[in-house]
MDAnalysis code that builds the backbone (N, CA, C; Angstrom):
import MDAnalysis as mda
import numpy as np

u = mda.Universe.empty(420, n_residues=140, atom_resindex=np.repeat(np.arange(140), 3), trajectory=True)
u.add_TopologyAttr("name", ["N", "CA", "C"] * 140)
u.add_TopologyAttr("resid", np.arange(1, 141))
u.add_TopologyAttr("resname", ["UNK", "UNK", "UNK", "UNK", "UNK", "UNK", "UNK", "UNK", "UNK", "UNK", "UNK", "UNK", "UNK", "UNK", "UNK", "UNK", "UNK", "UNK", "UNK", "UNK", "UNK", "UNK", "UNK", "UNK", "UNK", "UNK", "UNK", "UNK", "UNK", "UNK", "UNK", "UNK", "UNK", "UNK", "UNK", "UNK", "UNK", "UNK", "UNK", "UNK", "UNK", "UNK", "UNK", "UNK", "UNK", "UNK", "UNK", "UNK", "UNK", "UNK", "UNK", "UNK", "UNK", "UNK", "UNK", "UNK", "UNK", "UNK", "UNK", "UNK", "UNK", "UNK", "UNK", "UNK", "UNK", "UNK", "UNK", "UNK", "UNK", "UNK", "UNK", "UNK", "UNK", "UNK", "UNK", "UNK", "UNK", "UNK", "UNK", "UNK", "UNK", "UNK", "UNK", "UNK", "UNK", "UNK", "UNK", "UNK", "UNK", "UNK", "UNK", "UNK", "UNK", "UNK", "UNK", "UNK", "UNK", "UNK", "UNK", "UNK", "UNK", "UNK", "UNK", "UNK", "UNK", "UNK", "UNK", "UNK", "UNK", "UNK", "UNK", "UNK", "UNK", "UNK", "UNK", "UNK", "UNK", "UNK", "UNK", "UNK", "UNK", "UNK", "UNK", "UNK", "UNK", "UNK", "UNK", "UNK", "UNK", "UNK", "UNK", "UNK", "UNK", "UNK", "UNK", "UNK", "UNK", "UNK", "UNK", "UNK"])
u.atoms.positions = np.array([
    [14.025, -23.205, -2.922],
    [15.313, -22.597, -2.608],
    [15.452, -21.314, -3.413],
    [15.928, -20.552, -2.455],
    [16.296, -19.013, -3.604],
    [17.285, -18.476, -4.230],
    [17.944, -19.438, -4.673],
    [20.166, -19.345, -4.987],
    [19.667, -17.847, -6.450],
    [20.130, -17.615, -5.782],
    [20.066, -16.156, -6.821],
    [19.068, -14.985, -6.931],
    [18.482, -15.295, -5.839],
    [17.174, -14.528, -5.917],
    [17.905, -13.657, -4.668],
    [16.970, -12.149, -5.125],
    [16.795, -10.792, -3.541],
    [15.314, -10.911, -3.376],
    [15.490, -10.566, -1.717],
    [14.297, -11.434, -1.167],
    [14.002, -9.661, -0.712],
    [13.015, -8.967, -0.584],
    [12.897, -8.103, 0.383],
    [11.916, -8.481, 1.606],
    [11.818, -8.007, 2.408],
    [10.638, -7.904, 3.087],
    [10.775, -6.357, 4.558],
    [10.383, -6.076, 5.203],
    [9.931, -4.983, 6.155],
    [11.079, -5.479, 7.109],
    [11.490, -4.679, 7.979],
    [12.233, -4.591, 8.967],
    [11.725, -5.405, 10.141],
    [10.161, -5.478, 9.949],
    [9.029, -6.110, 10.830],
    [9.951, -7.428, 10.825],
    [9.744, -7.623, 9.608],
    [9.702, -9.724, 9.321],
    [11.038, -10.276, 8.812],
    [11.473, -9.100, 8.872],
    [13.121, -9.575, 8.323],
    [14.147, -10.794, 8.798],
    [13.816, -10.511, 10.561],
    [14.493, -11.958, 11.480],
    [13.599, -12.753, 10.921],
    [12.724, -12.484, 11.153],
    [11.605, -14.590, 10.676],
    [11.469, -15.062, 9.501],
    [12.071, -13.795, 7.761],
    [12.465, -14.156, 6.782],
    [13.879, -14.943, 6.483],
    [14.715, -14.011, 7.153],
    [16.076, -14.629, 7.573],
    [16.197, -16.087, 7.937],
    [15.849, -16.628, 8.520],
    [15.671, -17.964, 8.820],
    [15.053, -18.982, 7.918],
    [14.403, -18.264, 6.897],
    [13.973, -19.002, 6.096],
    [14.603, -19.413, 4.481],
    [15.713, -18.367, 4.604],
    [16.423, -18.480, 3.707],
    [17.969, -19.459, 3.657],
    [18.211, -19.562, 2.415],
    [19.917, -19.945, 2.440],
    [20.608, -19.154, 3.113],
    [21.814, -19.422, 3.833],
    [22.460, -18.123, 4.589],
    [23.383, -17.450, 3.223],
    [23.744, -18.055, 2.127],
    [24.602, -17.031, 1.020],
    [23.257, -15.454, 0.677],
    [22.196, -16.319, 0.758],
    [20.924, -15.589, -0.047],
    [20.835, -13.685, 0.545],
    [20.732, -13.325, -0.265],
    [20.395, -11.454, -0.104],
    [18.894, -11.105, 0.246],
    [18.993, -10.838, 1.668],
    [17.831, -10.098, 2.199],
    [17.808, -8.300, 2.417],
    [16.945, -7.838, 1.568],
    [16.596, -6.283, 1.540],
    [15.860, -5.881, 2.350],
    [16.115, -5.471, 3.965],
    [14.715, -4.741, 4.642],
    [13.870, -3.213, 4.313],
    [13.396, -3.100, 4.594],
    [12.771, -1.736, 3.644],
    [11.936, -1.146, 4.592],
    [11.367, -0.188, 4.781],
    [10.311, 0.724, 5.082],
    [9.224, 0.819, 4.454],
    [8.098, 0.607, 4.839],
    [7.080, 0.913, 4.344],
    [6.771, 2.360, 5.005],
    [5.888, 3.439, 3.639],
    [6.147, 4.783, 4.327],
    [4.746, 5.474, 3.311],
    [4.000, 6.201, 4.209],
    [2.864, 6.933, 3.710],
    [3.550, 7.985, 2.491],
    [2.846, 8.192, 1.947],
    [3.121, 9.253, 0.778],
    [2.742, 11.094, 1.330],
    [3.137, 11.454, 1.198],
    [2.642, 13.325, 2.277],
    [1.733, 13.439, 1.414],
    [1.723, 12.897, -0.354],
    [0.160, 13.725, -0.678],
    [-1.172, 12.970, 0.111],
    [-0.493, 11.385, 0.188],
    [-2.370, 10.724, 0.675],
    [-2.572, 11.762, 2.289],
    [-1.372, 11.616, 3.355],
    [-1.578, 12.310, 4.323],
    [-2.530, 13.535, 3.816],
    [-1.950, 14.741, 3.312],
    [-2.377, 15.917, 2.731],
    [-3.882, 16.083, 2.272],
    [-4.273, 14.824, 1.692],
    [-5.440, 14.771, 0.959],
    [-6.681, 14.448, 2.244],
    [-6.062, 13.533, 3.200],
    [-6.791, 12.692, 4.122],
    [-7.008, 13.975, 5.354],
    [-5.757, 14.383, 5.807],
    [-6.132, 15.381, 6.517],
    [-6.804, 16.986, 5.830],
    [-7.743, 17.013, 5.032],
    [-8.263, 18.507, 4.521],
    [-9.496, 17.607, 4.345],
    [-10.177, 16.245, 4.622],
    [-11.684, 15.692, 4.112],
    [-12.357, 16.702, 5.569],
    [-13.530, 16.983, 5.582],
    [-14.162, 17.373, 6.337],
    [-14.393, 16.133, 7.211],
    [-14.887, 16.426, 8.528],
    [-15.503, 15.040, 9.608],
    [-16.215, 14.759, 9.008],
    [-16.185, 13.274, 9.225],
    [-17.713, 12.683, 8.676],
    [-17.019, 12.056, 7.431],
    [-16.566, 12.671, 6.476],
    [-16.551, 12.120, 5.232],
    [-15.952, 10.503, 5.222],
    [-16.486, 9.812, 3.820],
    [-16.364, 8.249, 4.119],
    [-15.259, 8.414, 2.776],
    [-14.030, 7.599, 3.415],
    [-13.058, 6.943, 2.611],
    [-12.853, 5.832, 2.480],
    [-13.042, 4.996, 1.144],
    [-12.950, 3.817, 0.610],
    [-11.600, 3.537, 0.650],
    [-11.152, 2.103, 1.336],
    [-10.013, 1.663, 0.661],
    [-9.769, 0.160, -0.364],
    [-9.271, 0.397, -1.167],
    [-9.888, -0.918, -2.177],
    [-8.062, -1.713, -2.497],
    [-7.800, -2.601, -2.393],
    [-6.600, -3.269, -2.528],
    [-6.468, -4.654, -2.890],
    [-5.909, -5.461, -3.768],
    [-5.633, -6.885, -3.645],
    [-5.195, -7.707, -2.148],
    [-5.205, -6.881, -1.470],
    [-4.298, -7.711, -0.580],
    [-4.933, -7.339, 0.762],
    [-5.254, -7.740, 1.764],
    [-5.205, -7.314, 2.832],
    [-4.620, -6.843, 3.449],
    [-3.402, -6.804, 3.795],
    [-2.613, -6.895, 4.474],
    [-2.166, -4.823, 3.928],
    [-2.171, -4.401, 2.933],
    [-2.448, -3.005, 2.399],
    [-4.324, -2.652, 2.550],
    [-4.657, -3.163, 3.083],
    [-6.200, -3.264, 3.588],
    [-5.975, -2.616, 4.975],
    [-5.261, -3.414, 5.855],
    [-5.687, -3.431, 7.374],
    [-3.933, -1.618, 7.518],
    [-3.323, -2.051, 6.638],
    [-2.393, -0.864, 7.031],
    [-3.091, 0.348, 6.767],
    [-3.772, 0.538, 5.348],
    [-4.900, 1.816, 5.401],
    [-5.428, 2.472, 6.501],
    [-6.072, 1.700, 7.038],
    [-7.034, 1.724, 7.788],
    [-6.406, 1.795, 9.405],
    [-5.189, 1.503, 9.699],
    [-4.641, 1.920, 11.015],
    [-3.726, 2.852, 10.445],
    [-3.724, 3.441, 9.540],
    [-2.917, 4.679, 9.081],
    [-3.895, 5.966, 9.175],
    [-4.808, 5.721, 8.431],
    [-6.483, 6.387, 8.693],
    [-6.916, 7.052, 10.419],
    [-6.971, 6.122, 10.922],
    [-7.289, 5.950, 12.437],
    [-6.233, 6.733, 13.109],
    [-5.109, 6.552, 12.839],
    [-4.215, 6.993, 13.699],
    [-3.802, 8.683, 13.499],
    [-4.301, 9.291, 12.107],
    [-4.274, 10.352, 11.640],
    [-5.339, 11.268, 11.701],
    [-6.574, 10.633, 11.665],
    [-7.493, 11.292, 11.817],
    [-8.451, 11.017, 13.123],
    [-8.346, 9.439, 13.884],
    [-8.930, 8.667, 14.387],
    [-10.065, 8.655, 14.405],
    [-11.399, 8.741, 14.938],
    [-12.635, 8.651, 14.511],
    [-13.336, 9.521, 13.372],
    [-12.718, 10.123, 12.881],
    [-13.275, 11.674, 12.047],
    [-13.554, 10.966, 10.777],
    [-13.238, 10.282, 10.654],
    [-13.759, 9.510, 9.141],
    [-14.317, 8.331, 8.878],
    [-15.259, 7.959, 8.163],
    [-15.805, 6.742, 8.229],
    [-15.031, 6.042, 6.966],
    [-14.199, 4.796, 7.050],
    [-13.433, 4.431, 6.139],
    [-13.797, 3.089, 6.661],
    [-14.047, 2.265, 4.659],
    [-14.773, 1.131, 4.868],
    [-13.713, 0.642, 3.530],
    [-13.681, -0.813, 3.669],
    [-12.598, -1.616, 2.974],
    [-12.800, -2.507, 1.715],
    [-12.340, -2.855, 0.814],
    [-12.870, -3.612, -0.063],
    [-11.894, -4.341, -0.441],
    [-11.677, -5.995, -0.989],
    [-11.057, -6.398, -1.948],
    [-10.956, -5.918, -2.906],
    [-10.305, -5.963, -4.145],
    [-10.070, -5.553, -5.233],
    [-11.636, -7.099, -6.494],
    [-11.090, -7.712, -5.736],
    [-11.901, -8.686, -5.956],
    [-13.407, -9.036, -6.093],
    [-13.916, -7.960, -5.303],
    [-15.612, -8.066, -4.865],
    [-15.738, -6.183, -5.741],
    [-15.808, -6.477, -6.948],
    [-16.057, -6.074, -8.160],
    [-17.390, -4.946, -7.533],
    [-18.237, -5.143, -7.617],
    [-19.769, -4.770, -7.323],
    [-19.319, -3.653, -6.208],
    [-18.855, -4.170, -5.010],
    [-18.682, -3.637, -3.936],
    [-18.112, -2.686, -3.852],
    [-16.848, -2.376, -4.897],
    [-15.997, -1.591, -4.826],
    [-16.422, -0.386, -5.469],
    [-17.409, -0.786, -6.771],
    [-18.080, 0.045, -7.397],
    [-19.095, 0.882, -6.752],
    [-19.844, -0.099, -5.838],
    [-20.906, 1.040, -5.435],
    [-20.048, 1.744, -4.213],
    [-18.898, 1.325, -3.950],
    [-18.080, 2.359, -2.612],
    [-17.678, 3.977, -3.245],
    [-17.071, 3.282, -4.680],
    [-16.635, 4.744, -5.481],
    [-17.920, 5.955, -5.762],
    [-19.104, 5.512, -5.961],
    [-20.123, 6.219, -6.437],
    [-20.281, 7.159, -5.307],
    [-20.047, 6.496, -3.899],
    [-20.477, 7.499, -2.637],
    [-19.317, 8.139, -1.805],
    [-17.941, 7.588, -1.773],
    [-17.319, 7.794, -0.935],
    [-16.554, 9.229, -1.488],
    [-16.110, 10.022, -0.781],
    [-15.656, 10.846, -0.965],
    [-14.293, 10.944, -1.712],
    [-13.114, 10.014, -1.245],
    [-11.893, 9.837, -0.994],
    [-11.980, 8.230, -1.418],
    [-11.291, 7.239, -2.508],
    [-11.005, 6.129, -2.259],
    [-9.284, 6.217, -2.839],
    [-8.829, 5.532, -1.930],
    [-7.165, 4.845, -1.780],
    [-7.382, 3.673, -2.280],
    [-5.815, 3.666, -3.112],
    [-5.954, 1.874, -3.598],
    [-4.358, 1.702, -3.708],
    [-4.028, 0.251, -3.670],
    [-2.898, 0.020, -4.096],
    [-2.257, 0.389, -5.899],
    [-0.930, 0.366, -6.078],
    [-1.330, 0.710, -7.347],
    [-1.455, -0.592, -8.579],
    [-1.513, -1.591, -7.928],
    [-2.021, -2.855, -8.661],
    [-4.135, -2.233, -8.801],
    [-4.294, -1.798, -8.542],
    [-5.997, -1.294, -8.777],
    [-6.319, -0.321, -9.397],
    [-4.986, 1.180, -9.113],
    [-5.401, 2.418, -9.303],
    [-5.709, 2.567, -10.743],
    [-5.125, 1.966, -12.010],
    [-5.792, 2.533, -12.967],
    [-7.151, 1.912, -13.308],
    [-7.662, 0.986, -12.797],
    [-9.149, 0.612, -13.119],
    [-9.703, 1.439, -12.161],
    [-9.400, 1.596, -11.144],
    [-10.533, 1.970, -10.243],
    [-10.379, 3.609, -10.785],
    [-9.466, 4.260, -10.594],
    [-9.381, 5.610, -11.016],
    [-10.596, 5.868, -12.520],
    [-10.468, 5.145, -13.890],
    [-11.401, 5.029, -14.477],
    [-12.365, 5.230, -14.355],
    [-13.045, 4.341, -13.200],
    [-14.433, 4.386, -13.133],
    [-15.189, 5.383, -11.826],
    [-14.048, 6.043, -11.058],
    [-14.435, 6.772, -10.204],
    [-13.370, 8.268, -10.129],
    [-13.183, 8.680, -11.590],
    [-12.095, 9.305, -11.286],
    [-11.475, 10.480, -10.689],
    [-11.508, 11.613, -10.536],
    [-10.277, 12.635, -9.656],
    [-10.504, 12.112, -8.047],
    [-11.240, 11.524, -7.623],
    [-11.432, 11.367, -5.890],
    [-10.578, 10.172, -5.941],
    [-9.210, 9.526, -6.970],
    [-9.184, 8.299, -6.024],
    [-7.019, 8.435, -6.480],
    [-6.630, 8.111, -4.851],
    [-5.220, 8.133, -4.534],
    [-4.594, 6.878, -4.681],
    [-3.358, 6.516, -4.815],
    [-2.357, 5.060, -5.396],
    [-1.811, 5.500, -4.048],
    [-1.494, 4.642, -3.069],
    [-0.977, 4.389, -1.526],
    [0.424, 3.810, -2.086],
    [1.206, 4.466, -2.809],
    [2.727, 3.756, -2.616],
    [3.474, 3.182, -1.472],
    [2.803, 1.999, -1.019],
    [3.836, 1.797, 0.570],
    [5.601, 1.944, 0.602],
    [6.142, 1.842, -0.459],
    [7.195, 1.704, -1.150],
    [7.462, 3.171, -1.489],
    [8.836, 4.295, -1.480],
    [8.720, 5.086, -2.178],
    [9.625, 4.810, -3.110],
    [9.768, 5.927, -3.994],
    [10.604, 5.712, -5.483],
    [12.208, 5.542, -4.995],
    [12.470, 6.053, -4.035],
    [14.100, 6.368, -3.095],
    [14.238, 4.856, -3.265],
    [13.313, 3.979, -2.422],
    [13.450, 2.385, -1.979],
    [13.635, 1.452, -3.017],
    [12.251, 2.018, -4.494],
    [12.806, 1.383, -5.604],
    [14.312, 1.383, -6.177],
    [14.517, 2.673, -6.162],
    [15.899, 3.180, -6.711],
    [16.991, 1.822, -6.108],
    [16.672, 1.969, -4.466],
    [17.805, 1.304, -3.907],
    [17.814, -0.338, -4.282],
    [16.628, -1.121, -4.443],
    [16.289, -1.920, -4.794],
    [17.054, -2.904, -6.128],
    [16.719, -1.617, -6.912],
    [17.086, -2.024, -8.642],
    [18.758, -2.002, -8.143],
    [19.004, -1.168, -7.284],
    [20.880, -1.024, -7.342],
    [21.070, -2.116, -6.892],
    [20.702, -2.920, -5.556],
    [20.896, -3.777, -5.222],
    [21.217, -5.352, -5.881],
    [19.770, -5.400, -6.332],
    [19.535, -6.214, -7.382],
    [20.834, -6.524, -8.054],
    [21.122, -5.583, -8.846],
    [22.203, -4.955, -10.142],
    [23.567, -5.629, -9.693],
    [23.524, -4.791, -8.410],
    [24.528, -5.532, -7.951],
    [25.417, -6.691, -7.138],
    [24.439, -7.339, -6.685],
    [23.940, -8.812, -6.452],
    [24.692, -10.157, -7.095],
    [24.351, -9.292, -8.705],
    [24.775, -9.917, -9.946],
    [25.855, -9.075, -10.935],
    [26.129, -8.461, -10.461],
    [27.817, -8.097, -11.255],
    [29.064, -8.873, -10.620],
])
């Protein structure tokens, strides 16, 4: 049960979260929204070039990658990694031109592969802002 808890989730899943909650309970829908620098960065790679995307999660895996496609659509070869498969991710950074990560990754991975690699904020700072207010006020 969530008696005091803010729940967010996407505008997507919001009805099928809704239902899953207490009806007193506070649901936050939100936007998920590209950042203009990853756009910026993604659209100036030459054709051809290979962009890594490396994330805990899938689900910021498979959005990369139809964000990718839909911006550039075939012009780039962009290949995916868990955050998890350690090895994999490493030998992606050594070759790929461009790697994106969530920012649960970006400061390790940035480390070991660093100025070529971008933090994919799906979230912007506006949403946090609204978030924390919410929150805040939830409970006053």
């Amino acid at each position: 049960m969530l008696t005091g808890a803010l729940s967010v989730s996407t505008f997507y899943h919001a009805a099928e979260i809704k239902k899953l909650l207490p009806p007193d309970a506070l649901l936050v829908p939100i936007n998920l929204q590209t950042g203009q620098q990853e756009v910026e960065r993604l659209k100036n790679l030459p054709e051809g070039a290979m962009v890594g995307v490396v994330s805990i999660g899938e689900t910021m895996l498979e959005y990369a990658r139809v964000m990718m496609v839909s911006l550039r659509g075939e012009d780039l070869l962009v290949r995916i990694e868990t955050f998890e498969a350690t090895k994999k991710w490493q030998a992606l950074a050594k070759i790929a031109d461009l790697i994106i990560t969530d920012s649960y990754c970006f400061e390790k991975i940035s480390h070991f592969a660093g100025k070529k690699v971008l933090s994919l904020n799906l979230i912007s700072p506006q949403i946090v802002r609204y978030l924390r207010n919410a929150l805040r006020n939830s409970f006053s």
